[in-house]
C-alpha positions as CSV (number, residue, x, y, z in Angstrom):
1,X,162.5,5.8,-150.1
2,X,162.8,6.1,-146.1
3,X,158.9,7.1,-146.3
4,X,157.9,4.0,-147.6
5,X,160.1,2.0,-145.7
6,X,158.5,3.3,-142.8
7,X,154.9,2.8,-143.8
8,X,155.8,-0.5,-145.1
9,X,156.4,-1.3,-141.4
10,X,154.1,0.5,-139.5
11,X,151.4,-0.7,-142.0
12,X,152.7,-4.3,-141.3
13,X,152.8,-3.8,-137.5
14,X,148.7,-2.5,-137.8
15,X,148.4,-6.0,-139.1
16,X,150.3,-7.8,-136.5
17,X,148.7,-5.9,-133.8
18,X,145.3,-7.0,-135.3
19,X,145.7,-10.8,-136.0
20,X,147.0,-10.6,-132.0
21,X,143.9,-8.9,-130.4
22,X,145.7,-5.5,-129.2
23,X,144.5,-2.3,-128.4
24,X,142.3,-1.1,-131.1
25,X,143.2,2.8,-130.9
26,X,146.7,1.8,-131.0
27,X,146.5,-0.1,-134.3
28,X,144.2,2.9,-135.5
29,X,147.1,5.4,-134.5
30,X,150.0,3.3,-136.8
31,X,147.5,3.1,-139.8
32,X,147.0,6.9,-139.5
33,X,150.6,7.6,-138.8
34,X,151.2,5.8,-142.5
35,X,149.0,7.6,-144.2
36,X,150.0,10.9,-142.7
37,X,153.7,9.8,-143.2
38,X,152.7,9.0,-147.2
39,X,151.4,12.3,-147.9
40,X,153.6,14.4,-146.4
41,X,155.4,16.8,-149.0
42,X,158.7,17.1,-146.7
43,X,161.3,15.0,-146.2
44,X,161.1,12.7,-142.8
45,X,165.0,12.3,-142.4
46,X,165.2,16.0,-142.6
47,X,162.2,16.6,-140.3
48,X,163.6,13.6,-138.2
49,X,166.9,16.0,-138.0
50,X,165.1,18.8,-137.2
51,X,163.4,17.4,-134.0
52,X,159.8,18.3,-136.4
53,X,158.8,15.0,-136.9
54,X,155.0,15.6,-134.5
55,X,154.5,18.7,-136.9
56,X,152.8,15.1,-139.2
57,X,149.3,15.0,-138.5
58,X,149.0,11.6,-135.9
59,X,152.6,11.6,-135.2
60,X,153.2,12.1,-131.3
61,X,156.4,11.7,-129.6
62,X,156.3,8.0,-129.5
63,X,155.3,7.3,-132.8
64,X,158.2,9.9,-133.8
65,X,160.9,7.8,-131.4
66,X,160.0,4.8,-133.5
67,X,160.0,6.5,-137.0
68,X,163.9,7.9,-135.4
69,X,164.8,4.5,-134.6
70,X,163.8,2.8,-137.9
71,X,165.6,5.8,-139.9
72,X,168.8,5.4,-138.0
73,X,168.4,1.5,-137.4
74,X,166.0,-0.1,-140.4
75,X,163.9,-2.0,-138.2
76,X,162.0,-1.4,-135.1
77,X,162.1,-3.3,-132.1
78,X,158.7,-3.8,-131.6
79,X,158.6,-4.7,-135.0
80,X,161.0,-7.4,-134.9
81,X,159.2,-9.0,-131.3
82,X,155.7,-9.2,-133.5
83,X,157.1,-10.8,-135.8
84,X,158.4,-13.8,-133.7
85,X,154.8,-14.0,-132.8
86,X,153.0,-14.1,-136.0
87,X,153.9,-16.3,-138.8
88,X,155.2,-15.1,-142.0
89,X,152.9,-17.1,-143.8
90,X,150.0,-15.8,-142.0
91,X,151.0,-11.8,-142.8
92,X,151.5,-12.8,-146.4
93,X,147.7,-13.8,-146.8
94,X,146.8,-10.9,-145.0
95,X,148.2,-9.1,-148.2
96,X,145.4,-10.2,-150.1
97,X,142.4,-7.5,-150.6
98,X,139.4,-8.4,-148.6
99,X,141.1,-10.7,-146.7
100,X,141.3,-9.7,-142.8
101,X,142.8,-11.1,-139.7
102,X,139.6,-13.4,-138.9
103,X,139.9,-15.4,-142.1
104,X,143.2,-15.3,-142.4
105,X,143.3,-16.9,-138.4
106,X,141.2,-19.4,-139.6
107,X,143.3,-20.2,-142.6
108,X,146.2,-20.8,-140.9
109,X,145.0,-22.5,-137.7
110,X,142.9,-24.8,-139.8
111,X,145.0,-25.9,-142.9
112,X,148.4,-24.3,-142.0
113,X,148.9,-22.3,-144.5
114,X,152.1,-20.7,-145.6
115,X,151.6,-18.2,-148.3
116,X,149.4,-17.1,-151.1
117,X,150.3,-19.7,-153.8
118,X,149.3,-22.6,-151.3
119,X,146.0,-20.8,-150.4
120,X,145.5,-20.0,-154.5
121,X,145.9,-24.0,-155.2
122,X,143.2,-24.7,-151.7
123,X,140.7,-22.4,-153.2
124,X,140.9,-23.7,-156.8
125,X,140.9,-27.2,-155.2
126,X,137.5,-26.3,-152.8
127,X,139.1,-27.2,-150.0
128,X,137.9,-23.7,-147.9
129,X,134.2,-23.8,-148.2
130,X,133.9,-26.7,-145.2
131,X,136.3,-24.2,-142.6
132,X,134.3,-22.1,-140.0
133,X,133.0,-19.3,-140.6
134,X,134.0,-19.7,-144.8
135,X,131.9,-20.2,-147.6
136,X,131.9,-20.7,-151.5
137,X,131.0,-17.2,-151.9
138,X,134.7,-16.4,-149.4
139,X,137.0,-18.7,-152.1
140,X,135.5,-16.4,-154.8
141,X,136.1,-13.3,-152.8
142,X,139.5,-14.9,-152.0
143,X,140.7,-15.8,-155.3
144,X,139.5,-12.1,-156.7
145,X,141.2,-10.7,-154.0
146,X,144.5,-12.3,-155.2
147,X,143.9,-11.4,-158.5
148,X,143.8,-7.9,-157.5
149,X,147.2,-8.0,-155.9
150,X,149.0,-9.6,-158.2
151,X,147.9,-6.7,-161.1
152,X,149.0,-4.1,-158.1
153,X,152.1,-5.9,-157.6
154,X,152.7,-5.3,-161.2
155,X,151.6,-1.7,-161.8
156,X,151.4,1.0,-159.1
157,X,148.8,4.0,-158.6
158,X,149.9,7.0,-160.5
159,X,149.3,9.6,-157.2
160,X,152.5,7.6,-155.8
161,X,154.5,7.7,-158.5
162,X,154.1,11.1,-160.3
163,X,155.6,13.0,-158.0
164,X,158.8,10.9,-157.8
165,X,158.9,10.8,-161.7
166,X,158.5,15.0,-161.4
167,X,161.4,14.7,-159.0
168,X,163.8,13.0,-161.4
169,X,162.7,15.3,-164.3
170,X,163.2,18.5,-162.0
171,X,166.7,17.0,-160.8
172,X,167.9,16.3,-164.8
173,X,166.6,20.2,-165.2
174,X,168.6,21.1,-162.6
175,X,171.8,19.3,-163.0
176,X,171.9,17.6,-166.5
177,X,172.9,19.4,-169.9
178,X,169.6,19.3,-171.5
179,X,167.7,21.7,-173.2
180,X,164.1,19.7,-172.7
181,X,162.5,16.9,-171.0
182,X,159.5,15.6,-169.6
183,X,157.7,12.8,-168.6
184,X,156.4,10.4,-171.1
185,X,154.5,7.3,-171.2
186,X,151.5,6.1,-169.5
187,X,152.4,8.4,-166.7
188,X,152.7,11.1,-168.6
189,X,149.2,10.1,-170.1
190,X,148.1,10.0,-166.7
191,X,146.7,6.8,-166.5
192,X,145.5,5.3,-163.2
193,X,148.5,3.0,-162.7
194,X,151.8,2.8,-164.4
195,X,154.1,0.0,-164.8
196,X,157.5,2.5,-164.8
197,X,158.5,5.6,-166.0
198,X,159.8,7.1,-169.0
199,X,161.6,10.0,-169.4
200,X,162.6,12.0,-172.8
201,X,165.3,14.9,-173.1
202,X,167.1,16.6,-175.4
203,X,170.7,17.4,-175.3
204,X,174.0,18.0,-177.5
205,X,175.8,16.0,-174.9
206,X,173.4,12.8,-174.1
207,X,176.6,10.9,-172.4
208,X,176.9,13.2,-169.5
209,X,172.8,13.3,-168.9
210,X,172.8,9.5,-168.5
211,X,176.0,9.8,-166.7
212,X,174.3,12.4,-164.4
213,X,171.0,10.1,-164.6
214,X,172.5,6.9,-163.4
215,X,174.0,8.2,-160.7
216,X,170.9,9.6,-159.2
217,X,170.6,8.8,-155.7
218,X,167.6,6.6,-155.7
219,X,168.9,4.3,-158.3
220,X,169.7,1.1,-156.8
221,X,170.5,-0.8,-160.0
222,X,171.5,0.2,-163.4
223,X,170.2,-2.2,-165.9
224,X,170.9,-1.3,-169.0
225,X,173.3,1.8,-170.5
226,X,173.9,3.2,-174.0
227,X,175.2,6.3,-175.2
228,X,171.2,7.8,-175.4
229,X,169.6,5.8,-173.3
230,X,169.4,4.3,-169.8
231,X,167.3,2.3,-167.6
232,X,167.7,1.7,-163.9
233,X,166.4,0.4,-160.7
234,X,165.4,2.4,-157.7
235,X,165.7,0.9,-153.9
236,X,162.0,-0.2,-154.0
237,X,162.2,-1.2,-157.7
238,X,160.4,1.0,-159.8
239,X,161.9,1.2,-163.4
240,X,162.9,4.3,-164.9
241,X,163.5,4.8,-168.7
242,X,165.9,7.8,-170.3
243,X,166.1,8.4,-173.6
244,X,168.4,11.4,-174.9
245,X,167.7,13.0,-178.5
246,X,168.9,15.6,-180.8
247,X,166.5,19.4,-180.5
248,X,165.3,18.6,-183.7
249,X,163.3,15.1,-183.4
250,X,162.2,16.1,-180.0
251,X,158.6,16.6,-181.0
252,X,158.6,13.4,-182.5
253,X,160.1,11.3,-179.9
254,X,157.9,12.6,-177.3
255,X,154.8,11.7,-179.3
256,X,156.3,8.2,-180.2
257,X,157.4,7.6,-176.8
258,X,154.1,9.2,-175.1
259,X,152.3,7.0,-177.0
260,X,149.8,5.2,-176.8
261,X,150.6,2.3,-178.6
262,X,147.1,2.3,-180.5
263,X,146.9,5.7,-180.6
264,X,150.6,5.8,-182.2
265,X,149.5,3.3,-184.8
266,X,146.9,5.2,-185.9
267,X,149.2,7.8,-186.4
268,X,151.2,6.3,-188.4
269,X,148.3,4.8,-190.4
270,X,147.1,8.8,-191.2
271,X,150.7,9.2,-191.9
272,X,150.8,6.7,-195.1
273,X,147.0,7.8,-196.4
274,X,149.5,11.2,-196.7
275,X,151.9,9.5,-198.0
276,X,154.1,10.8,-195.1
277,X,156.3,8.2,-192.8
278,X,155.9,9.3,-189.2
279,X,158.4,7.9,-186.7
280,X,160.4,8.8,-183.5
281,X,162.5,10.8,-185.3
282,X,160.5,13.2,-187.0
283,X,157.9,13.4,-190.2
284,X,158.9,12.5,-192.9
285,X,158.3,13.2,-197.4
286,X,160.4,10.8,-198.8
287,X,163.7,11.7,-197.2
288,X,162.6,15.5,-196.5
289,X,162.1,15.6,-192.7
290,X,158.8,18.6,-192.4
291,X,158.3,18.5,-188.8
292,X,159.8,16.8,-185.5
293,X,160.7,19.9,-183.5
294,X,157.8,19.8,-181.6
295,X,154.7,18.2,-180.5
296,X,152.3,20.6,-182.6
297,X,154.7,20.3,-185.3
298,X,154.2,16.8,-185.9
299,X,150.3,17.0,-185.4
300,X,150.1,19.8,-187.9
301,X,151.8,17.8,-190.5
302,X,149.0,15.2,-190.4
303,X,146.3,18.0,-190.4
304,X,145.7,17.4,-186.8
305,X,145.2,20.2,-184.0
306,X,147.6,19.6,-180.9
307,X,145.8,16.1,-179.2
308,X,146.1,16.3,-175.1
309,X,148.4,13.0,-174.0
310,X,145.6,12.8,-171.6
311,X,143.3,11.9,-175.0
312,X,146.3,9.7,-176.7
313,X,144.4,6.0,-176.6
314,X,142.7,5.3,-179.7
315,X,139.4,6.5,-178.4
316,X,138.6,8.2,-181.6
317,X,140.5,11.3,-180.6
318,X,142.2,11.2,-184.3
319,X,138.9,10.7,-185.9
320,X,137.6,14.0,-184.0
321,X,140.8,15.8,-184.8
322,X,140.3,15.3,-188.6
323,X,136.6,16.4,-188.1
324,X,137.0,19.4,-185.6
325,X,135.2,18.1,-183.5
326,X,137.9,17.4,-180.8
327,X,137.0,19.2,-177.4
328,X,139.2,21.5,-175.7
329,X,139.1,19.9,-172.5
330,X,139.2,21.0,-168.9
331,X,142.4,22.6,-167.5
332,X,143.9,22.7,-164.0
333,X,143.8,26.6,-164.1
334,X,140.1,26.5,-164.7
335,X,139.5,24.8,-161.4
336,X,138.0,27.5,-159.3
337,X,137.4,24.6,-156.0
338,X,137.6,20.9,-153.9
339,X,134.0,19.8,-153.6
340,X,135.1,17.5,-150.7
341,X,137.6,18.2,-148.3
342,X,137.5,16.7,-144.2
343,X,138.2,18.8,-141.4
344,X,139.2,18.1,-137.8
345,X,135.7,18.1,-137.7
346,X,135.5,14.0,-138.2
347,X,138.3,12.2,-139.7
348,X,140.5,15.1,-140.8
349,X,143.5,16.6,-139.7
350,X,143.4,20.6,-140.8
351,X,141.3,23.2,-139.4
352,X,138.8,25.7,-141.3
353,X,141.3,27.8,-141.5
354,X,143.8,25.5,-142.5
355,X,141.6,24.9,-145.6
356,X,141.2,28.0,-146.2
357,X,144.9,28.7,-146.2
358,X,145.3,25.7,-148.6
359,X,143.1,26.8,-151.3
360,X,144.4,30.1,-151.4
361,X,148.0,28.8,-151.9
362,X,146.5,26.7,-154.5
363,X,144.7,29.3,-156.0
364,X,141.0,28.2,-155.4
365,X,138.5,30.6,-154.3
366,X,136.4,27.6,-152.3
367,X,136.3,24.7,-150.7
368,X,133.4,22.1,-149.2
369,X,134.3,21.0,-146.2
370,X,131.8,17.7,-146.2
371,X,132.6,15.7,-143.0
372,X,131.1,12.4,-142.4
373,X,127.6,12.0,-141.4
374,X,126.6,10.4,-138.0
375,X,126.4,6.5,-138.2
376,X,129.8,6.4,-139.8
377,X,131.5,6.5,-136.1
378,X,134.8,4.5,-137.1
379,X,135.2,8.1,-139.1
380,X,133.9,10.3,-136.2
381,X,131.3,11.3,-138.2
382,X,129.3,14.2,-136.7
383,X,126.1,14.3,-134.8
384,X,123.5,17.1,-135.1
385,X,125.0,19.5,-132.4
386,X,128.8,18.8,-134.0
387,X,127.4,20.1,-137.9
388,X,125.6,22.5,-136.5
389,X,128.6,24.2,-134.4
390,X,130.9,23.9,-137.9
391,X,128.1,25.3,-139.8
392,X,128.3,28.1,-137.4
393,X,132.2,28.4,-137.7
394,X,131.9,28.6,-141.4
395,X,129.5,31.2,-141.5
396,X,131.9,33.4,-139.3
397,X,135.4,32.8,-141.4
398,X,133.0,33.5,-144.6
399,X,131.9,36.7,-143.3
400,X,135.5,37.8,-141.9
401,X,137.1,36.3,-145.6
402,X,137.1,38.7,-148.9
403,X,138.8,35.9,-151.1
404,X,138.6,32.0,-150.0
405,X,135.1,30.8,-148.8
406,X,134.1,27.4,-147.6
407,X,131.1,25.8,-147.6
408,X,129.5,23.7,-144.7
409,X,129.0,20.1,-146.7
410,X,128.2,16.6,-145.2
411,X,129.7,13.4,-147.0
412,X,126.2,11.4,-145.7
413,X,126.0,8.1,-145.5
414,X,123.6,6.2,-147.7
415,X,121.7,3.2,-146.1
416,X,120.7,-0.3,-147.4
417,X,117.0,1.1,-148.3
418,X,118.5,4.2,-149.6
419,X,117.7,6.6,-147.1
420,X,120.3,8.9,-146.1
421,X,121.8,9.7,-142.3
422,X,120.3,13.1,-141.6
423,X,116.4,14.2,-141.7
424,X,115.6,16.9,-144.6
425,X,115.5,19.7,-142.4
426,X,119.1,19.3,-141.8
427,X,120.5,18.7,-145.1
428,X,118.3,21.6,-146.4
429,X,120.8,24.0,-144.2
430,X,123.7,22.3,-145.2
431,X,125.1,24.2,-148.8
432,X,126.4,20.8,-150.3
433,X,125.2,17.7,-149.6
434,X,127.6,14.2,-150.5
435,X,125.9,11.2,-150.7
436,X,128.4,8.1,-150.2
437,X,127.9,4.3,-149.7
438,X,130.3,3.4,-146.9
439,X,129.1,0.1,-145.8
440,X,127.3,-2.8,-147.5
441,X,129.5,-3.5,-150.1
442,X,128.7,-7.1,-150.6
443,X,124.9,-6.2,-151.5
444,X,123.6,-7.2,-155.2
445,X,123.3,-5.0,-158.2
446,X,119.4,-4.2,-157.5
447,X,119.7,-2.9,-153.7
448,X,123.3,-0.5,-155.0
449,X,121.5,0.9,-157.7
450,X,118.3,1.5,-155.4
451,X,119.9,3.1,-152.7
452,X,122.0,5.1,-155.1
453,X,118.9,6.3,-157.2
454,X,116.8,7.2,-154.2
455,X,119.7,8.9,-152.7
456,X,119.9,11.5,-156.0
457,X,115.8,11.4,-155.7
458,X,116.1,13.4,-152.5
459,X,116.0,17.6,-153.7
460,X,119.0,18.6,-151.0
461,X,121.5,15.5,-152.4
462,X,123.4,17.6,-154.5
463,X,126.7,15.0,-155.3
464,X,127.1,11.6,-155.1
465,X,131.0,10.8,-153.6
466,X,133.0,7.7,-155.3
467,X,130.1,6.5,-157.2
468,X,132.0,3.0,-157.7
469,X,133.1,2.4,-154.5
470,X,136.5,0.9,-156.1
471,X,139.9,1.1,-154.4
472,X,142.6,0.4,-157.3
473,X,144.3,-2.8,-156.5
474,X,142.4,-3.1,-153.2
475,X,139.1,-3.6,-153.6
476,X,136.6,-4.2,-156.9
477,X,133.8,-1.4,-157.4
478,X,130.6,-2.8,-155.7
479,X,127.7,-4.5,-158.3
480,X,125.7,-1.3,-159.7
481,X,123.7,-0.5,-163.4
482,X,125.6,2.2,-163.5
483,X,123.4,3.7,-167.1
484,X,120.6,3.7,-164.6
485,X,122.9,5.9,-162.7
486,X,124.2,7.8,-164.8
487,X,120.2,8.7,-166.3
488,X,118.9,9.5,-162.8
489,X,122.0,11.5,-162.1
490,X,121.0,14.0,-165.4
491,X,117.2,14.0,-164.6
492,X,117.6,15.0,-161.3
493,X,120.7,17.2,-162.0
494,X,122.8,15.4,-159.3
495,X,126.4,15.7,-159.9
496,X,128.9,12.7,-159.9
497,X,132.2,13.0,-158.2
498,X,135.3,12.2,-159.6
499,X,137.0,11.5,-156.2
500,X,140.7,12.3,-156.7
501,X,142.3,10.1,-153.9
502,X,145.0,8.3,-156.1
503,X,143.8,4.9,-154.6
504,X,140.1,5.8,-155.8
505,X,140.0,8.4,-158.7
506,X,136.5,7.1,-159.2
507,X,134.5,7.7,-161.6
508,X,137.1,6.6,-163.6
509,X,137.9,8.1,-167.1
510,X,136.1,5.5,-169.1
511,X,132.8,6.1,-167.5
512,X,133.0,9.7,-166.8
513,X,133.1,9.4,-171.3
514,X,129.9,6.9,-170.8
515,X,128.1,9.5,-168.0
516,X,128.6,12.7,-169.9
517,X,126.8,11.0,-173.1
518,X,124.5,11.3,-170.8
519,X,124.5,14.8,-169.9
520,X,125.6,14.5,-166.3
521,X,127.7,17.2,-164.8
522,X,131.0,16.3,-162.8
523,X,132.5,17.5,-159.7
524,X,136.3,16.8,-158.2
525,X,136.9,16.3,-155.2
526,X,139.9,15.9,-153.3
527,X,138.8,13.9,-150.2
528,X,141.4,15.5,-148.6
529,X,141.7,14.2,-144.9
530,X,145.7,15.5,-144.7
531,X,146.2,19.3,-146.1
532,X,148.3,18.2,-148.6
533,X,146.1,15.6,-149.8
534,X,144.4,18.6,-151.7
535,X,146.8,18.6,-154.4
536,X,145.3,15.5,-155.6
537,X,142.9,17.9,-157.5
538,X,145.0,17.3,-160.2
539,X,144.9,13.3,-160.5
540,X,141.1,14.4,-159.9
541,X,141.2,16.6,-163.4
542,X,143.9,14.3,-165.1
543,X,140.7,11.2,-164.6
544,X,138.4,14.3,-166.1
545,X,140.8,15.3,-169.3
546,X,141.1,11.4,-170.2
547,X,137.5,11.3,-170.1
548,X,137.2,14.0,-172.8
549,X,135.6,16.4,-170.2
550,X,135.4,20.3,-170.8
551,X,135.2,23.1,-168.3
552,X,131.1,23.5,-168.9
553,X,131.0,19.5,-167.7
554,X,132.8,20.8,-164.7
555,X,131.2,22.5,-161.7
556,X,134.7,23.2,-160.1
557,X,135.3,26.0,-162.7
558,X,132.0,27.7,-161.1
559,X,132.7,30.9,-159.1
560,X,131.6,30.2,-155.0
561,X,128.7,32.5,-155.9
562,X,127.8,30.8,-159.4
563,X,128.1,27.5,-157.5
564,X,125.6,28.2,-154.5
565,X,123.2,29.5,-157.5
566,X,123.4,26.0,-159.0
567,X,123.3,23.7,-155.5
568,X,119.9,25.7,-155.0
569,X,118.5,25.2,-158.6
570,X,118.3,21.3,-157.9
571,X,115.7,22.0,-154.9
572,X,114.1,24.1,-157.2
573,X,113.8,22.2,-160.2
574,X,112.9,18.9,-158.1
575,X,110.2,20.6,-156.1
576,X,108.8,21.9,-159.5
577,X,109.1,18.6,-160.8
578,X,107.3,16.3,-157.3
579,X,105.3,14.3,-159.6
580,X,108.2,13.3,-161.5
581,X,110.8,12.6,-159.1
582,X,108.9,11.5,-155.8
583,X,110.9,10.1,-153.2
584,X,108.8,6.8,-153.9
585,X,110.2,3.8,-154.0
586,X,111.4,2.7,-157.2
């Protein structure tokens, strides 16, 4: 809870800073500092304690004296003084997606305005269009923007809220009398965003667990408490949902209360056609209860294998289970590697060795460290002479490393015409090359789909990052035919990424379904630019299991050695292939 009041300020003070016309590195460093402060796995008031609060990547010892005095204080001072300079009004707006401190200036200064529902009822009205520097096209952008905060206001990304939900499980392990619990839910589903969480267990003595739940210290608010079931507010209001039942309907609850609600229905439906009634409490013939114990139980009384939760949305996961044709889809221990991670290099905190250090804990045998190309120099993207030197420094920790190797990769920036930021003789000595689109959001469906088809045209583009360009609740996926994508990408074997930064975790899970009916191959990657931001390999392979992915669809569960083999093949087949796949425009 203190880490996110302290982002929620230092995030707010960026914005202050940049509606005021202050220094530009110094806003940089209090956006950074929030990020870092995010993802960090320990405990601030601890490190704060500790004197170890500069131990966070772009946390000196000023930024650590204010994160002191907002821990010991709530506020900030310089907090407080920018915000008897900038109206509240004005920050509100700023809220919006899309939205930044030149329109929102003008939005004020002009009309006055004092918060999002007035500026909602100006744009409906037309009464933007006619302010400088604002156009039809700006009240459109404006009034999707809003949109998208108002569905982010009401669900939040899963990467923020999983760990906290695993926090409260672990702590009801550790101090509750149950026998079992888990997550449940859309969380447990892992679906992009959830609403709240919900929490199952099992115990003889549900009275103490909600005793011992409600009395967590998070929870700011009980608001609702039975004998086997609870729900309660935490300081920043997420709701949490227990519900206590007996070891023998278990199985059955956790389906139920998993859900989905289609897929639950169609349960149920299966159920009658058996003449069986299927509930939360177990499976029943006539008044004989066959299963409820577990999970598999339940499933094996309908003559269905054991369904993922990751498949549970009435996606025709039922129908394949009845045929045997349900896949067994990728698992975490089968990922062998992060297929894009930043370094010091550009925009990223950790070392090569760092990395290195990181996938070993992890248990990966590689990692591609793909900094950002040249033109992108808000990132620090690299220059020929910078790649070159970490190209160099990879080869030497290769050669000196019998378990975790790294390969030198380039996330390279894709321009308006589609050609990429480096010449071909430098991405042919790179061993993974990352296209990305960066810049140009705003451009029409024709030009995005161009510059991403030429870019997988090229023999050494061997992935292309975030292929949507979509940051959940920020920011809509730019305007691209994505089937033409998805073709190109199998023709010309270039692998799609499913970028596993909560905020992206794009391709999404429906289309990764859509691009593997194509017979594209898939990638995670992390997009790591704080070490720990590697662990969102597993949001990365949650996005692949909902999108009914298997290993085989996966080049992460490739061995270094099998996965240098395949990069190369794509030069190979391409140059086989010129006629075919010429570099032409399209």
């Amino acid at each position: 809870m203190k880490k996110s009041e302290v982002c929620a300020i230092f995030r707010d003070m960026a914005q202050m800073m940049e509606i005021l016309g202050e220094d530009v590195y110094r806003i940089r460093a209090y956006q950074r500092a929030a990020r870092s402060i995010e993802h960090t796995a320990a405990d601030i008031t601890v490190m704060a304690a500790r004197r170890e609060l500069t131990k966070i990547p772009g946390v000196g010892r000023e930024l650590a004296g204010k994160i002191e005095e907002i821990l010991a204080t709530g506020t900030l001072r310089k907090y407080e003084e920018l915000k008897e300079k900038v109206p509240p009004g004005l920050l509100e707006i700023l809220r919006i997606p899309g939205l930044g401190p030149k329109t929102a200036r003008v939005l004020y200064g002009e009309l006055g305005i004092g918060g999002i529902a007035e500026l909602e009822r100006l744009a409906k009205e037309g009464r933007l269009k006619n302010l400088p520097g604002i156009k039809a096209k700006t009240e459109e952008n404006i009034m999707r923007g809003i949109a998208l905060l108002r569905c982010a206001g009401e669900r939040r990304p899963l990467g923020t809220v999983l760990p906290f939900g695993q926090l409260v499980v672990d702590a009801l392990k550790e101090g509750a009398p149950v026998s079992r619990v888990s997550l449940a839910g859309s969380i447990r589903r892992l679906k992009e965003t959830v609403r709240d969480i919900d929490i199952l267990a099992s115990s003889d003595d549900p009275e103490k667990v909600i005793e011992f739940f409600i009395r967590l210290p998070p929870v700011a608010e009980i608001i609702a408490r039975g004998e086997t079931r609870a729900s309660v507010r935490t300081k920043d209001g997420l709701q949490i949902d227990l519900r206590v039942v007996p070891e023998y309907s278990y199985g059955a609850a956790l389906c139920y209360f998993t859900g989905s609600k289609e897929h639950n229905i169609r349960v149920r439906e299966l159920g009658v056609r058996l003449g069986l009634k299927v509930n939360e409490y177990g499976v029943f013939s006539d008044k004989t209860r066959i299963a409820g114990e577990t999970e598999e139980g339940v499933f094996a009384a309908l003559g269905l294998p054991f369904i993922p939760p990751e498949m549970r949305e009435d996606r025709g996961e039922v129908e394949a289970g009845l045929e045997g044709s349900l896949p067994r889809i990728v698992e975490f221990g089968e990922i062998k590697g992060d297929l894009h991670v930043h370094s010091e290099y550009s925009d990223g905190a950790a070392s090569l060795s760092e990395i290195a250090a990181k996938a070993r804990q992890m248990g990966l045998q590689w990692a591609a460290v793909c900094d950002h190309s040249q033109s992108l120099k808000v990132a620090g993207g690299l220059d020929a002479a910078a790649l070159a030197k970490k190209k160099h420094e990879i080869v030497a920790f290769n050669a000196g490393s019998e378990d975790v190797k790294l390969l030198c990769g380039s996330e390279v920036e894709i321009g308006l015409d589609g050609s990429l930021d480096y010449p071909d003789e430098i991405l042919a000595g790179l061993d993974v090359v990352v296209a990305a689109i960066h810049t140009g959001f705003r451009q029409g469906r024709e030009v995005q789909t161009h510059r991403l088809v030429r870019a997988m045209r090229n023999p050494y583009v061997h992935v292309i990052a975030h292929p949507t360009g979509r940051l959940i609740g920020e920011r809509e996926g730019y305007a691209v035919d994505l089937e033409a994508v998805y073709q190109v990408a199998a023709e010309t074997r270039t692998v799609l990424e499913i970028n596993a930064w909560y905020k992206r975790l794009d391709l999404s899970d429906v289309e990764c379904r859509k691009a593997s009916d194509k017979g594209v191959k898939f990638g995670i990657g992390s997009d790591a630019h704080l070490i720990n931001q590697m662990d969102f390999l597993a949001l990365g392979t949650g996005v692949a299991r909902r999108g009914w992915l298997t290993a085989r669809q996966m080049i992460n569960t490739l061995s270094y050695r099998e996965l240098t083999v395949f990069f190369k093949e794509k030069g190979v087949y391409f140059h086989n292939n010129w006629q075919e796949y010429s570099l032409e425009d399209d």
